[in-house]
NUGU-315111 format. One record per residue: x, y, z of N, C-alpha, C in turn. Coordinates in steps of 0.1 Angstrom, whole numbers, always signed. Example, Ala and Ser with C-alpha at 12.3 -4.5 7.8 and 13.67 -1.06 7.14 Angstrom:
# residues 2
(pt (+132,-57,+78),(+123,-45,+78),(+132,-33,+78));
(pt (+128,-22,+71),(+137,-11,+71),(+129,+0,+79));
***
This chain:
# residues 202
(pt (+120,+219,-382),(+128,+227,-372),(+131,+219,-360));
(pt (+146,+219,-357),(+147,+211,-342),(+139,+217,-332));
(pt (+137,+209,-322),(+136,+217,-310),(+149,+216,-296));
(pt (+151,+226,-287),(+160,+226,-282),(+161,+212,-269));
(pt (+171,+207,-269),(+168,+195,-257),(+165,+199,-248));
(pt (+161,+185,-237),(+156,+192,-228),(+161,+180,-215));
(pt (+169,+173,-219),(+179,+164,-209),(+194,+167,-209));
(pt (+199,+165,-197),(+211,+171,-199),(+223,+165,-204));
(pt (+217,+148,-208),(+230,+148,-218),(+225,+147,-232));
(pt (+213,+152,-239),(+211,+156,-250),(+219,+170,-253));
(pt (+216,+182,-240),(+219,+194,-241),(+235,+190,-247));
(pt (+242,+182,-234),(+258,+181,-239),(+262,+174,-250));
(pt (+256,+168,-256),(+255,+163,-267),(+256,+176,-278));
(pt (+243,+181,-278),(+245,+192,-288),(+253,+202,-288));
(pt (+258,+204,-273),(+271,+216,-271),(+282,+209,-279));
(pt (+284,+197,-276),(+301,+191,-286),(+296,+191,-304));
(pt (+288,+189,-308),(+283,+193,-319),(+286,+203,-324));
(pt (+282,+218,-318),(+277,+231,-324),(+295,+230,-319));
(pt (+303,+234,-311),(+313,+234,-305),(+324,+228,-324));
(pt (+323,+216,-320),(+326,+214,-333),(+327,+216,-348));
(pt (+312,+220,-346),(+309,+226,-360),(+312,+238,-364));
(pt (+311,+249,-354),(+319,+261,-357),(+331,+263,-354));
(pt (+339,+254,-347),(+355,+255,-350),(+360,+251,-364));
(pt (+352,+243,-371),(+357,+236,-381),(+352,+238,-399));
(pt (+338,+252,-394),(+336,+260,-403),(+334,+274,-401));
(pt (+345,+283,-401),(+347,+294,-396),(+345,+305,-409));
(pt (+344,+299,-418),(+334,+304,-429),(+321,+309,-433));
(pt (+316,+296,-428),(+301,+292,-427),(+296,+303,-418));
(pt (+301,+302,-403),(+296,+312,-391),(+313,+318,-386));
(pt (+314,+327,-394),(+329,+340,-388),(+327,+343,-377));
(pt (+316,+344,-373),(+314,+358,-359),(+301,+352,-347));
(pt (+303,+342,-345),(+293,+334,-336),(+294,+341,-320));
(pt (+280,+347,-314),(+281,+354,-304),(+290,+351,-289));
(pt (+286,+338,-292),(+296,+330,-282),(+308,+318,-287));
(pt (+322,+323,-287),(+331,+314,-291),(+325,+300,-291));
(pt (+332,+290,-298),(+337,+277,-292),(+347,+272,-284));
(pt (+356,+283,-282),(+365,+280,-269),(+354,+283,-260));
(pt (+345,+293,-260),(+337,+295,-248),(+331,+284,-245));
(pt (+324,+280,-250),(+313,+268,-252),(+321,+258,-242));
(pt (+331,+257,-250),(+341,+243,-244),(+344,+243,-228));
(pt (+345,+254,-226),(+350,+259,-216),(+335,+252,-200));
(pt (+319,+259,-208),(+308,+258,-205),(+307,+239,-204));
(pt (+312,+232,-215),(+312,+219,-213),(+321,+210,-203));
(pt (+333,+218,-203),(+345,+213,-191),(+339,+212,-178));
(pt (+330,+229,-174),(+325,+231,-165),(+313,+218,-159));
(pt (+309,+217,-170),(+294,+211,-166),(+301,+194,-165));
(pt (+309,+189,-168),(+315,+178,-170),(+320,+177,-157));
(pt (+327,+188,-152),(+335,+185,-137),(+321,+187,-127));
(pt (+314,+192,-126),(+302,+198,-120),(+293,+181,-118));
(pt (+291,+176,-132),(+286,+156,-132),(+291,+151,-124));
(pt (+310,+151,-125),(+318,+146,-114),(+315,+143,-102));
(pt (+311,+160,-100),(+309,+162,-81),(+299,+158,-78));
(pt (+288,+157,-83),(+275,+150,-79),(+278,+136,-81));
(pt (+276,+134,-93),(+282,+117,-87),(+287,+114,-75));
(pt (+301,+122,-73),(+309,+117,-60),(+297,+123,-48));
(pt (+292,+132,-46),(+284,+137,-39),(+270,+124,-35));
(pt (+265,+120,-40),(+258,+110,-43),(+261,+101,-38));
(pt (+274,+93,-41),(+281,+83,-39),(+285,+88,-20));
(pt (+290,+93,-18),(+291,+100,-5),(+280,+100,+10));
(pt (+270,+111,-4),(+255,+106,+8),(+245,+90,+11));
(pt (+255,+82,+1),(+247,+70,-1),(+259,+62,+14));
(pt (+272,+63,+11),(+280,+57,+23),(+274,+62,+32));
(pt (+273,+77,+35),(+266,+85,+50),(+254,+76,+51));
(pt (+246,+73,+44),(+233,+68,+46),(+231,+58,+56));
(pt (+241,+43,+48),(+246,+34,+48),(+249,+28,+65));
(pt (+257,+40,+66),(+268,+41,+81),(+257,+44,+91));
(pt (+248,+56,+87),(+239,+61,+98),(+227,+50,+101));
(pt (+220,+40,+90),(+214,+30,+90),(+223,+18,+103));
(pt (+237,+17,+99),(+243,+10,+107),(+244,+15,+122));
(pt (+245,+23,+125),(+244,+31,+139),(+231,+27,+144));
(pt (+222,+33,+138),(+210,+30,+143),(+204,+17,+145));
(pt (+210,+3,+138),(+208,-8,+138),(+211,-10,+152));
(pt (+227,-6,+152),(+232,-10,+167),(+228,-4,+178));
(pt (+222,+9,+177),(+220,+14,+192),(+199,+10,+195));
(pt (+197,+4,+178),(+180,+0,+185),(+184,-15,+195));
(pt (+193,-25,+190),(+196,-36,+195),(+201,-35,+209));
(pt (+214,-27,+213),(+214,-22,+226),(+201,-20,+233));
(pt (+194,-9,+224),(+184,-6,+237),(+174,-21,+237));
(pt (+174,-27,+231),(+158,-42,+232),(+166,-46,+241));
(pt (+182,-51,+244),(+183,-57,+254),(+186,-51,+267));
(pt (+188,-35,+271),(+183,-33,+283),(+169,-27,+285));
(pt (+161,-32,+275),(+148,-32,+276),(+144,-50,+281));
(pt (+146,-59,+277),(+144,-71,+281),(+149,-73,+296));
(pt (+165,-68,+296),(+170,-68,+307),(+158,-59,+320));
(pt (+152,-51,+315),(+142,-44,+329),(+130,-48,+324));
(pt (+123,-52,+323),(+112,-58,+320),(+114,-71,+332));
(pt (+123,-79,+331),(+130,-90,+338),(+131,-86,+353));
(pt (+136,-75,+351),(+141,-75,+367),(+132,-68,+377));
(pt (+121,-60,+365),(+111,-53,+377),(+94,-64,+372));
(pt (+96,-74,+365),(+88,-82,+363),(+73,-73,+360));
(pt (+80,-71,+348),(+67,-63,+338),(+61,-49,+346));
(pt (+72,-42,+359),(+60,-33,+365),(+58,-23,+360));
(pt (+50,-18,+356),(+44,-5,+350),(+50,+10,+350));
(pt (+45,+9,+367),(+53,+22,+371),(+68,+23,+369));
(pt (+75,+12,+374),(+91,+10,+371),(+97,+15,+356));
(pt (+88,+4,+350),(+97,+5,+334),(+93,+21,+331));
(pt (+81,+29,+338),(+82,+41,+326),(+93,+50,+333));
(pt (+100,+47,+345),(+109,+54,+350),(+121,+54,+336));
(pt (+125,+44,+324),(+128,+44,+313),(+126,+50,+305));
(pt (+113,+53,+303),(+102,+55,+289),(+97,+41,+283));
(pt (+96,+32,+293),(+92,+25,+289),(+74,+20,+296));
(pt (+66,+8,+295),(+56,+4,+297),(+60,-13,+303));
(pt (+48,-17,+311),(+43,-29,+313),(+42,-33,+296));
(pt (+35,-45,+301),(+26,-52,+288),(+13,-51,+290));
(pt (+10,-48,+278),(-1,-45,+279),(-18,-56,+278));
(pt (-25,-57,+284),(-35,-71,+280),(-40,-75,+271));
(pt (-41,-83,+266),(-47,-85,+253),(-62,-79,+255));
(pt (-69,-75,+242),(-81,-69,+245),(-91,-86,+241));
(pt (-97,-89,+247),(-104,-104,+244),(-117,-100,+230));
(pt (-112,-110,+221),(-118,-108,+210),(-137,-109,+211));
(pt (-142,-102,+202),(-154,-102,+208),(-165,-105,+191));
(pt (-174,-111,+192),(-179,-116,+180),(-185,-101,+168));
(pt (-183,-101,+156),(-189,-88,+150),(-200,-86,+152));
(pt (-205,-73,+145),(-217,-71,+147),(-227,-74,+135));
(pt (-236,-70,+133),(-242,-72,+125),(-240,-61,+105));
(pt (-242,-75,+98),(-234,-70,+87),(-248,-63,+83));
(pt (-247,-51,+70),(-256,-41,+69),(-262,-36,+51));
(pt (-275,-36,+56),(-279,-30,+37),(-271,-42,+27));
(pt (-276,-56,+26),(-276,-67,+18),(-284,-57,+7));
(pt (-280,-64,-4),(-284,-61,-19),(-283,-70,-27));
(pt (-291,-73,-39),(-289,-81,-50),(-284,-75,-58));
(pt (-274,-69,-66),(-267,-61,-76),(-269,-66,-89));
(pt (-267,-81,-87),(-269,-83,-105),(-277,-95,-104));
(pt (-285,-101,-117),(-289,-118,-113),(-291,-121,-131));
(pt (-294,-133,-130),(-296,-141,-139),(-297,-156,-140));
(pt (-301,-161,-149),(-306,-175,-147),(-295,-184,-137));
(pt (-299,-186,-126),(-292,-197,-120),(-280,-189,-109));
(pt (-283,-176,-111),(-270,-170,-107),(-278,-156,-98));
(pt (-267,-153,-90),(-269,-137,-84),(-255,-130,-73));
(pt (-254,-117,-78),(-244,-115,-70),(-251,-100,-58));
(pt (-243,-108,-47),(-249,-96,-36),(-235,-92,-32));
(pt (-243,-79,-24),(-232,-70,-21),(-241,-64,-5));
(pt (-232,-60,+5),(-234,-53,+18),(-224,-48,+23));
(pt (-231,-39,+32),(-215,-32,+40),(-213,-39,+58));
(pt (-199,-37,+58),(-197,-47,+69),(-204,-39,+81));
(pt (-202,-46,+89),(-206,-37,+107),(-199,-29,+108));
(pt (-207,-19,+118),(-206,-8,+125),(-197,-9,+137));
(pt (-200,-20,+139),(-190,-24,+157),(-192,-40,+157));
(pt (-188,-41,+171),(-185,-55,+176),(-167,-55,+168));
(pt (-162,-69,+171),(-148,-75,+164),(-146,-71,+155));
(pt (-135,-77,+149),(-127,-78,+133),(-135,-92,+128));
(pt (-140,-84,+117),(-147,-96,+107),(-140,-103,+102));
(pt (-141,-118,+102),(-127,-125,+97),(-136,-135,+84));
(pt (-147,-136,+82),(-156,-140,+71),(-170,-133,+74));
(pt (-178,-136,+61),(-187,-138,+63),(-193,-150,+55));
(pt (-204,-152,+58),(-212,-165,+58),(-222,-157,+49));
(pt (-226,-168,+38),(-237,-164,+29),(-250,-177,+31));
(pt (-260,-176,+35),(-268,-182,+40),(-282,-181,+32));
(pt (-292,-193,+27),(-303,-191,+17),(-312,-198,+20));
(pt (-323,-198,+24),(-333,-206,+23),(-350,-203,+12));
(pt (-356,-215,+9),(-366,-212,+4),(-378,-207,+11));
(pt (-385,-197,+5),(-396,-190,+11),(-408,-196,+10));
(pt (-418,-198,+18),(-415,-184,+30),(-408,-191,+44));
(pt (-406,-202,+48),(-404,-209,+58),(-399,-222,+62));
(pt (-385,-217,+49),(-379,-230,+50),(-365,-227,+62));
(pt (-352,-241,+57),(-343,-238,+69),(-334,-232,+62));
(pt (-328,-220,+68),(-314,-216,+65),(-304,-228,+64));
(pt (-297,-225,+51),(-285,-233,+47),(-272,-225,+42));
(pt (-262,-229,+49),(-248,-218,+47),(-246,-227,+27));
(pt (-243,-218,+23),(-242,-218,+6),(-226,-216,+0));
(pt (-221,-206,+11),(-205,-206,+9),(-205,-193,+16));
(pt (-189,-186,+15),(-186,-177,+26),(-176,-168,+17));
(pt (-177,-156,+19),(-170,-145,+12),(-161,-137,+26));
(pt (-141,-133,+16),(-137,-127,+26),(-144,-110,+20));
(pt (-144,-108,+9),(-150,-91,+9),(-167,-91,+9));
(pt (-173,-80,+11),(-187,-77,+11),(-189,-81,-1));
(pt (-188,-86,-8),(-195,-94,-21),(-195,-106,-24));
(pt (-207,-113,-29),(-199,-129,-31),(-211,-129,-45));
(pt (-204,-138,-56),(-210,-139,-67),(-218,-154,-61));
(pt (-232,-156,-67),(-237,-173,-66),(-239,-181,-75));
(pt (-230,-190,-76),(-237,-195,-93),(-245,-210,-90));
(pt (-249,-212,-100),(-253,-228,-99),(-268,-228,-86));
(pt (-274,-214,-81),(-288,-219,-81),(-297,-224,-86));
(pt (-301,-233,-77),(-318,-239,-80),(-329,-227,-89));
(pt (-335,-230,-103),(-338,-222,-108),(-359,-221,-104));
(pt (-361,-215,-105),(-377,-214,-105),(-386,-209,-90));
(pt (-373,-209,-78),(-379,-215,-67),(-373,-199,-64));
(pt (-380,-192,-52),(-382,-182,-41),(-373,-181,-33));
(pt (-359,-180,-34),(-345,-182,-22),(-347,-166,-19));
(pt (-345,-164,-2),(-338,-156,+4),(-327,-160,+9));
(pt (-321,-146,+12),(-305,-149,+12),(-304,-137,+27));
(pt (-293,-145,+33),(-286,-133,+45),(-276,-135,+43));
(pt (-269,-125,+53),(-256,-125,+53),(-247,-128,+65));
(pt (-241,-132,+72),(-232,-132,+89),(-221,-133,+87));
(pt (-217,-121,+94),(-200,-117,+96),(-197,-128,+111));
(pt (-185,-131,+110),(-180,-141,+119),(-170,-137,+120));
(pt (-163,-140,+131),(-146,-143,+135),(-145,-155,+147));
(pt (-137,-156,+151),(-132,-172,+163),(-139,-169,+172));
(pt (-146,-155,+174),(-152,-154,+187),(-170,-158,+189));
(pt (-175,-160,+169),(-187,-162,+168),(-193,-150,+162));
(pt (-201,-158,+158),(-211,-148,+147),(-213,-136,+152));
(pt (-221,-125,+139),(-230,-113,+148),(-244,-118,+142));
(pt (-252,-107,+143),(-264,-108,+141),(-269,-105,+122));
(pt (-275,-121,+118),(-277,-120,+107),(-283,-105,+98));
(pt (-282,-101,+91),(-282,-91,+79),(-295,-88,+73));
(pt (-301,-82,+68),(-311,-83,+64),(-317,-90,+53));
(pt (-326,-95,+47),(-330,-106,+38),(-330,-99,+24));
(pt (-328,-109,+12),(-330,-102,-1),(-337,-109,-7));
(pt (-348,-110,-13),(-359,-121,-21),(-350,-120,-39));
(pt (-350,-137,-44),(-342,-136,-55),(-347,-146,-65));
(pt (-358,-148,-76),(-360,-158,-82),(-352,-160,-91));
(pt (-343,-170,-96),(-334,-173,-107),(-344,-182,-118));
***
């Protein structure tokens, strides 16, 4: 058993069909509740109705088009009697918001992160181990961190490599021997405060 479509040019598809087929066997179906002049009629409709949306479409796409261009030109206008007062009252604050506008504002001076948080060992195996922590609470924008290991109980920390997400896989450790590991979030302004320790024998 078909099932009825369910796109609209399948629908019109099967309208020129059935349209067809009962004008051309009036035998077969004498008394069909809805002509096929009707039908046809329903098909003309829906065909001029495509038309208008198309054109409609095509329409709202020029309006689009034109109002993107308007607005191009009157943001450009305003940046240059925005530059133009900026200039002339030499960045003053009070002046420009007589515009709606502002001074400049200062840069906020970058400041070192804070301390990275809850180090973990997640997975390990011979030679290998992957940690995972969550960044700081405060201080800066973390722009690395630093993966750092030494042997226990009182050896020197040595940077090992540097991860940009809270995770870094380690391969190719020293096997048999006691490494702990930290972690330090850094940016240009300097470290924060190393992380907590994780004991790891490979």
């Amino acid at each position: 058993m078909s099932k009825f479509p369910t796109t609209e040019a399948d629908v019109l598809v099967l309208a020129n069909e059935m349209t067809s087929g009962l004008t051309n066997n009036p035998t077969v179906y004498p008394a069909p509740p809805v002509l096929p002049t009707n039908l046809n009629s329903f098909i003309s409709a829906l065909t001029i109705a495509q038309s208008a949306v198309t054109e409609a479409k095509a329409a709202a796409e020029a309006a689009t088009n034109a109002k993107l261009e308007v607005l191009e030109a009157i943001a450009e206008a305003m940046k240059k009697d925005l530059r133009y007062a900026e200039n002339t009252v030499d960045y003053d604050d009070e002046k420009l918001k007589l515009i709606g506008w502002s001074g400049r504002k200062s840069k906020t001076p970058l400041i070192p992160p804070g301390q990275a948080k809850e180090l973990i060992v997640v997975e390990q195996g011979e030679g290998w181990a992957k940690l995972q922590w969550k960044k700081p609470d405060d201080g800066g924008k973390t722009s690395v961190y630093r993966i750092q290991r030494r042997k226990r109980p009182e050896g020197l920390w040595e940077e090992i490599t540097a991860s940009m997400e809270t995770t870094a896989t380690l391969l190719d450790q020293p096997r048999g021997i006691e490494w702990e590991y930290r972690v330090i979030a850094a940016n240009k302004a300097g470290d924060g405060m190393p992380s907590n320790t994780v004991l790891a024998i490979l």
